[in-house]
N, C-alpha and C positions, 0 to 999 in steps of 0.2 A: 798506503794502507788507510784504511776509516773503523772509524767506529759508527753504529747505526742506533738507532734506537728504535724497540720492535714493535709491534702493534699495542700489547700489551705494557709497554709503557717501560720495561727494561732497555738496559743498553748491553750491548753486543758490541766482538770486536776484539781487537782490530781485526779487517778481517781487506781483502786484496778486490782489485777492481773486478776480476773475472769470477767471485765469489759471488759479488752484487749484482753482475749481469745475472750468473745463477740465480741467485734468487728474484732475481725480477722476472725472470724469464717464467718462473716455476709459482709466480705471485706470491711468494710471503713475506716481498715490500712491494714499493709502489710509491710511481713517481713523486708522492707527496712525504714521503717517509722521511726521516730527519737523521743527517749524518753528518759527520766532522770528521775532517781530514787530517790526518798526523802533521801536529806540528799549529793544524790551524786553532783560532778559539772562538770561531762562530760555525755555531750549525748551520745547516745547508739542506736543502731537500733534493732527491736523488735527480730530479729533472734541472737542478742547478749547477751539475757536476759535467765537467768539461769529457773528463775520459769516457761518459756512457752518452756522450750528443749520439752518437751511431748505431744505438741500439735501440730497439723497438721494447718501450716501456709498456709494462701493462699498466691499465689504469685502474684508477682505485673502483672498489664493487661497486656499483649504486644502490641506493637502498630502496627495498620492494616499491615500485609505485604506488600511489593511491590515488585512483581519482574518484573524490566524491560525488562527482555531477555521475559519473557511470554507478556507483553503488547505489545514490539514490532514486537512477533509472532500473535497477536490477527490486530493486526494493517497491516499486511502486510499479513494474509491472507484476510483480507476483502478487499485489493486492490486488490489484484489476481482474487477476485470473480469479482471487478466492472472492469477489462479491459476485462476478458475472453469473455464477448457479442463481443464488436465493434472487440477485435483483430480473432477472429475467422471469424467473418465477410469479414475481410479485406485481411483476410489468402486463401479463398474462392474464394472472389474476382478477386485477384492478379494472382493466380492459372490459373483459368479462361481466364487470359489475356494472361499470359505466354505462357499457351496452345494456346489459339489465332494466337497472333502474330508470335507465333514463327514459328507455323504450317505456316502461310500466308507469311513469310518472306522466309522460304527454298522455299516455291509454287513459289514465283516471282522472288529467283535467281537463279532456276534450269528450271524454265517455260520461263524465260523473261514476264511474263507479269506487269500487271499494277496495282496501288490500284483503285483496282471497288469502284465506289461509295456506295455499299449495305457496305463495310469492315470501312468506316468512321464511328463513332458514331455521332450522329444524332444532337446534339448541338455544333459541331465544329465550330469556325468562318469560316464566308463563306470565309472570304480570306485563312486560312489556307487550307479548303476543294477545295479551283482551285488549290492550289500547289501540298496538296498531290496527287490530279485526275490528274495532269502532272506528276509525276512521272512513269517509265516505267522501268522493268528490274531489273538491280544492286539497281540502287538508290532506287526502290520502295521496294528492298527485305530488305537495310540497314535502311530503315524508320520504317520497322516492327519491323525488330531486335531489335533497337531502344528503339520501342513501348512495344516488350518483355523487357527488360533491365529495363526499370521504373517499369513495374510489379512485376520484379524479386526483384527491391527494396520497394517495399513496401512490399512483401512478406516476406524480412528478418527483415523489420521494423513493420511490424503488430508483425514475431514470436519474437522480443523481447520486445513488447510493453505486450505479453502474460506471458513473466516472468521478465519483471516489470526488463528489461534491458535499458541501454542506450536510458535515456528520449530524449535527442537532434535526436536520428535517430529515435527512432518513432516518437516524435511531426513529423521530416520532412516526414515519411513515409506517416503520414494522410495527409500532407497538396498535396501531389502526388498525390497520392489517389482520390485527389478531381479533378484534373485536367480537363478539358475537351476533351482534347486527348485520354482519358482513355476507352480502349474496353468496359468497365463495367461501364463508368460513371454514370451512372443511380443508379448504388447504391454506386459506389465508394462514391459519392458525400454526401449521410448521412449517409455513414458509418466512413466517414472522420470528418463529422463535430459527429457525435458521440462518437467517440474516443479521439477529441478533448478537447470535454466537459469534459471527462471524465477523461483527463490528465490536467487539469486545475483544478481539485479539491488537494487542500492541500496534505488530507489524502493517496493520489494516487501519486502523487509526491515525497511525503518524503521515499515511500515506496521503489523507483525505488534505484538501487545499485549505 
């Protein structure tokens, strides 16, 4: 006969060896469960006990896995999916601009001419739009150039915004991005504030290196 002591941290008992196979069989012990034999006065755990060597013990549960390296791979590709809209947007964008201005900047410093008023976007302050419209020449091909060079950085800030690199140059790439100088304003503008949102969420942020 034994007495057991239960999961719960009572004692049970005495109770017969073909009781213990029951309950082991039925798992509520487990080869590590702590028992004293009649008569004896040290406890013993059930995988220590001669009469149950023949019997196929169950083994203790294990407790849920956790592997962090997989949770922080689950975690950080669902931030890859929530930049890849805005940074592809802004990648497009910026492109767009580059090509723009850059094209418009060699025209006015191998042409000499001037920023035409169609090459302004269309919500520029009217005071900034009489300066750039005085521009002629040199100065008007180094304002495009310029205007290429802010493209060119939010282009390298949209593509590390896209692998979830250096959060300080993308946050600054969108806030460019949104600018009103921007060849593309019209979409710079909610693609900037899109990607903003979207690096302001927690789970998007912890993600970045």
């Amino acid at each position: 006969m034994y007495k057991i002591i239960g999961a719960d941290g009572k004692e049970y008992g005495p109770i017969s060896v073909d009781q213990l196979r029951q309950w082991l069989n039925e798992g509520r012990v487990n080869a590590q469960s702590k028992v004293l034999a009649e008569g004896a006065t040290e406890w013993k755990t059930l995988a220590d006990i001669p009469e149950l060597v023949g019997t196929t013990p169950v083994p203790p549960p294990s407790p849920p896995s956790f592997h962090p390296g997989a949770a922080a791979a689950g975690t950080r590709e669902a931030a890859l999916q929530a930049v890849k809209g805005p940074a592809i947007a802004l990648i497009v964008t910026a492109a767009l601009g580059i090509a723009y201005y850059g094209l418009s900047g060699v025209f006015t410093l191998v042409a000499g001419g001037t920023m035409f008023h169609h090459e302004l976007p269309p919500n520029i302050p009217p005071q900034m739009r009489a300066f750039f419209e005085g521009m002629h020449g040199s100065m008007a091909g180094v304002i495009n150039l310029f205007f290429a060079a802010l493209n060119a950085f939010v282009l390298l800030g949209a593509i590390k915004l896209m692998r979830l690199q250096s959060y300080g140059l993308a946050m600054a790439a969108c806030i460019v991005a949104m600018l009103p100088c921007q060849c593309c304003c019209l979409f710079g503008l909610p693609f900037g504030i899109w990607a903003l949102v979207v690096l302001s969420k927690p789970e998007v942020k912890s993600a970045f290196h």
